[in-house]
LOKOLFI-871662 format. One record per residue (C-alpha): x, y, z; residue number from 1; residue in one letter. Coordinates in steps of 0.02 Angstrom, whole numbers, plus 50000, padded with zeros to 5 digits. Example, Ala and Ser with C-alpha at 12.3 -4.5 7.8 and 13.67 -1.06 7.14 Angstrom:
REM residues 2
+-------+-------+-------+-----+------+
:     u :     v :     w : pos : code :
+-------+-------+-------+-----+------+
: 50615 : 49775 : 50390 :   1 :    a :
: 50684 : 49947 : 50357 :   2 :    s :
+-------+-------+-------+-----+------+
//
This chain:
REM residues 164
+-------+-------+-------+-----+------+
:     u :     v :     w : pos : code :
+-------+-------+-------+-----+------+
: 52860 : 50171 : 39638 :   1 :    x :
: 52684 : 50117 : 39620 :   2 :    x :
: 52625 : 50078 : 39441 :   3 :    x :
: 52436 : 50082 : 39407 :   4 :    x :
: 52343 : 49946 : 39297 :   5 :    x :
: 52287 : 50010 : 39125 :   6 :    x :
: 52098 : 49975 : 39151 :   7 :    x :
: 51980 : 50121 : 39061 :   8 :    x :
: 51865 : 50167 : 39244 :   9 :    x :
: 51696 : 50217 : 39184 :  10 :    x :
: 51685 : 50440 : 39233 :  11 :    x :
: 51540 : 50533 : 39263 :  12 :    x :
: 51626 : 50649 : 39132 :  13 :    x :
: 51535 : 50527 : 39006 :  14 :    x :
: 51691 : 50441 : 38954 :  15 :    x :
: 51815 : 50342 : 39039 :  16 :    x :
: 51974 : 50372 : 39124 :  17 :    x :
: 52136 : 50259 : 39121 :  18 :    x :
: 52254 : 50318 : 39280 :  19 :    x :
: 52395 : 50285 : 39207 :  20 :    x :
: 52364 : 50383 : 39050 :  21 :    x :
: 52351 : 50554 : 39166 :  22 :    x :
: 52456 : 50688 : 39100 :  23 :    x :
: 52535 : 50816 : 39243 :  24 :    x :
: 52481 : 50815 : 39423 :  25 :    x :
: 52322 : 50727 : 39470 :  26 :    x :
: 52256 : 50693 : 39646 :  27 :    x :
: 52143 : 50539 : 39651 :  28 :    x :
: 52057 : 50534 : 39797 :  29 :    x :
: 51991 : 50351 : 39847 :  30 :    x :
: 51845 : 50312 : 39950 :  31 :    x :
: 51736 : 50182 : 40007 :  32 :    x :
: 51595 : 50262 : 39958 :  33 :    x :
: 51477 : 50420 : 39961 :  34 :    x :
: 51300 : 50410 : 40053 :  35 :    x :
: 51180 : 50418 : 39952 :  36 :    x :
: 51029 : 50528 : 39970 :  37 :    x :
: 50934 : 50435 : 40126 :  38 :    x :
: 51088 : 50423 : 40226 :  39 :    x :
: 51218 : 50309 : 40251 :  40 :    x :
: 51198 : 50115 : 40296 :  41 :    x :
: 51160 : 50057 : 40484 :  42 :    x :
: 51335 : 50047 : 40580 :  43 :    x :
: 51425 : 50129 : 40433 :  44 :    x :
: 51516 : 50242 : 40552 :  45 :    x :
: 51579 : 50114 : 40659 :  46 :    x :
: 51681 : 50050 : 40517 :  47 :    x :
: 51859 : 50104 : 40547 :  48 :    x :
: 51907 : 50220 : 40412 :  49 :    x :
: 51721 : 50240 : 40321 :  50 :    x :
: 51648 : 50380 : 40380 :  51 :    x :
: 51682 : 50571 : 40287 :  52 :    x :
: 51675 : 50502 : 40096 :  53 :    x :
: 51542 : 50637 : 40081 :  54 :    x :
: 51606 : 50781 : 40153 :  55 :    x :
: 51786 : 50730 : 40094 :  56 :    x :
: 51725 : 50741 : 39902 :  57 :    x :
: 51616 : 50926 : 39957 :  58 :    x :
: 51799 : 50989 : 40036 :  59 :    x :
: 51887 : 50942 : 39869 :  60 :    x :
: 51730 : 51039 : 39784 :  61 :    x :
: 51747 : 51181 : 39893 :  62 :    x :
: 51952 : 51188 : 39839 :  63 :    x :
: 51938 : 51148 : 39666 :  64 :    x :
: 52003 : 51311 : 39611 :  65 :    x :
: 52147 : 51314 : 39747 :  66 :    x :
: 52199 : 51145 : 39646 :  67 :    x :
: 52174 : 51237 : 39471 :  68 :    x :
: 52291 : 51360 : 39519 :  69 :    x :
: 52431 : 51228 : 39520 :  70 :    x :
: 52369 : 51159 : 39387 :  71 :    x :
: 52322 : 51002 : 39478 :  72 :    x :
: 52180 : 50883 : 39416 :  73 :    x :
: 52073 : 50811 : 39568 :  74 :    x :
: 51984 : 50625 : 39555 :  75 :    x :
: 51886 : 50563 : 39659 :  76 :    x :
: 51874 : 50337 : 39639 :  77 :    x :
: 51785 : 50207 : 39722 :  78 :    x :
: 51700 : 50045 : 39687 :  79 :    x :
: 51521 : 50124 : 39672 :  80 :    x :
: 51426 : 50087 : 39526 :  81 :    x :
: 51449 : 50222 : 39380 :  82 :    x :
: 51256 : 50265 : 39400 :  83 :    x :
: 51284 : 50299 : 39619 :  84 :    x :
: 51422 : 50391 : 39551 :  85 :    x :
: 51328 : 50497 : 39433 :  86 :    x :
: 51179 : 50538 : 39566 :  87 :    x :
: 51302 : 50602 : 39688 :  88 :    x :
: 51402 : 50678 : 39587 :  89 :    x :
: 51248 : 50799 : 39522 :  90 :    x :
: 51169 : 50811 : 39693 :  91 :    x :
: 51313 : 50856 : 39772 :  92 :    x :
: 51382 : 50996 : 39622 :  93 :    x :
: 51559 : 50917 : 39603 :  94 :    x :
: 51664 : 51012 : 39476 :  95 :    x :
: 51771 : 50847 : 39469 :  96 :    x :
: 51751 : 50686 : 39376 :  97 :    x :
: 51717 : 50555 : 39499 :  98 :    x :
: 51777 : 50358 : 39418 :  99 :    x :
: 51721 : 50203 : 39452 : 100 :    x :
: 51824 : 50029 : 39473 : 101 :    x :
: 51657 : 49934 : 39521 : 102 :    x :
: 51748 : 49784 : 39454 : 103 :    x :
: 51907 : 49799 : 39573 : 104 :    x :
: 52037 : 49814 : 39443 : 105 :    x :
: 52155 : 49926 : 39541 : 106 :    x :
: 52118 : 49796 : 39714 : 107 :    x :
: 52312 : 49728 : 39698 : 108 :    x :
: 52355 : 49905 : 39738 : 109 :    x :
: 52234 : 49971 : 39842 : 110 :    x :
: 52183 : 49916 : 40018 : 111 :    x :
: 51990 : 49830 : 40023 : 112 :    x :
: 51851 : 49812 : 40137 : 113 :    x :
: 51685 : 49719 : 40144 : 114 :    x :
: 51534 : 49805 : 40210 : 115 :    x :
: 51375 : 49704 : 40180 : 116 :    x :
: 51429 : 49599 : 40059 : 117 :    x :
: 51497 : 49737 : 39944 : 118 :    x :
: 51716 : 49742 : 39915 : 119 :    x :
: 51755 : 49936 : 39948 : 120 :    x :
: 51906 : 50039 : 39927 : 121 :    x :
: 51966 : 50099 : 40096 : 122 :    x :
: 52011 : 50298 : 40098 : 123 :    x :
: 52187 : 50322 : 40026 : 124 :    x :
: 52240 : 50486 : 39916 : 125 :    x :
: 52359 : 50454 : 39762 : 126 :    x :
: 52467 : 50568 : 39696 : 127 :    x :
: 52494 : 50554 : 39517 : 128 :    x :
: 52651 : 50643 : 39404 : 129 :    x :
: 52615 : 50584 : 39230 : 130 :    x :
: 52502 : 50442 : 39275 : 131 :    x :
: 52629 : 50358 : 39410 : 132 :    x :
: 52601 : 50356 : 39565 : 133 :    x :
: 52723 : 50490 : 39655 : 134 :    x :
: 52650 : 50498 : 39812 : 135 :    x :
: 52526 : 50386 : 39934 : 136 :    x :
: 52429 : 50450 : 40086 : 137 :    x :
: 52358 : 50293 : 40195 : 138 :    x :
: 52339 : 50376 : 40363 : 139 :    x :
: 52183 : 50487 : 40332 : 140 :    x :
: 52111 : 50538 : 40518 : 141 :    x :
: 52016 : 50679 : 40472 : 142 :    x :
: 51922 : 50654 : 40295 : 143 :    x :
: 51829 : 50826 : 40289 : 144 :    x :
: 52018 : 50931 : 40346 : 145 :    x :
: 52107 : 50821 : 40218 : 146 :    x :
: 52068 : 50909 : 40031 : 147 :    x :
: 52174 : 51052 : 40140 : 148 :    x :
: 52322 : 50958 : 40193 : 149 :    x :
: 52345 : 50871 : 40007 : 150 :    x :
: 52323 : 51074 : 39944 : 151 :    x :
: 52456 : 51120 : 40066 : 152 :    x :
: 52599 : 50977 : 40027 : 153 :    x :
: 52560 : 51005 : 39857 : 154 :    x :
: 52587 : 51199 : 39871 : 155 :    x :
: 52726 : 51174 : 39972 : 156 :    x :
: 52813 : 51053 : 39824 : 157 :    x :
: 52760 : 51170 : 39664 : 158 :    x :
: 52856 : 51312 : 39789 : 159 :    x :
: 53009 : 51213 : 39813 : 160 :    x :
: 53017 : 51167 : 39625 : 161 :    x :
: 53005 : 51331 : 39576 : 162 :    x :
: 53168 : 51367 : 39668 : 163 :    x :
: 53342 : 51403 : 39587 : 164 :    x :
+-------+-------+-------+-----+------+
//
């Protein structure tokens, strides 16, 4: 079982969010990070595991009420500055908080990269039950088809719980 750090993550919800504090189901969704506006950096997409943070968080958008129906909270993290954070999340319409650990707290738990200098998450997902970690998806291939495949394990374990 994988326990989170208590560190209060700055939210573009206005507030913060401790992890661990999460009530219920919550999927966080970590990513290196999302392009901003002019585009992503030279070579980003030849960096194993780094391209799709975009259309990863838009396919989580696109599903948010899918997730609601479960009564599952998405989260989207990365190392981003809060104020990245904020821009993309209003350009690109998220109905989800997105957090940010720009000072690494949660790096003991989480895998890192460095791209120009900068520490970045690499892409995992995080499935929380009452702010522990229940779950942990490492082996992301497809960023964009993933939102879908979390929905569907998820769907699949609400359906076997509800079972006599």
């Amino acid at each position: 079982m994988l326990i989170l750090p208590r560190h209060p993550l700055a939210s573009t919800d206005g507030g913060s969010t401790v992890l661990a504090d999460e009530r219920g189901t919550v999927v966080v969704f970590v990513h290196p990070r999302i392009s901003p506006p002019e585009g992503a950096p030279a070579g980003w997409d030849e960096i194993p595991g780094a391209r799709g943070c975009t259309a990863e968080s838009r396919s989580f958008r696109d599903l948010a009420a899918d997730f609601g129906a479960l009564d599952v909270r998405v989260i989207g993290l990365s190392s981003q500055s809060p104020e990245e954070q904020r821009e993309a999340h209003a350009r690109l319409h998220l109905g989800y908080p997105l957090v940010s650990d720009e000072e690494l707290h949660l790096r003991d738990v989480l895998n890192t990269i460095e791209v120009e200098g900068r520490t970045l998450y690499q892409r995992c997902t995080l499935i929380l039950d009452e702010g522990v970690v229940a779950h942990r998806i490492d082996d992301i291939t497809d960023p964009e088809a993933h939102p879908s495949d979390v929905l569907r394990m998820l769907a699949a374990r609400s359906t076997a719980a509800r079972r006599p």
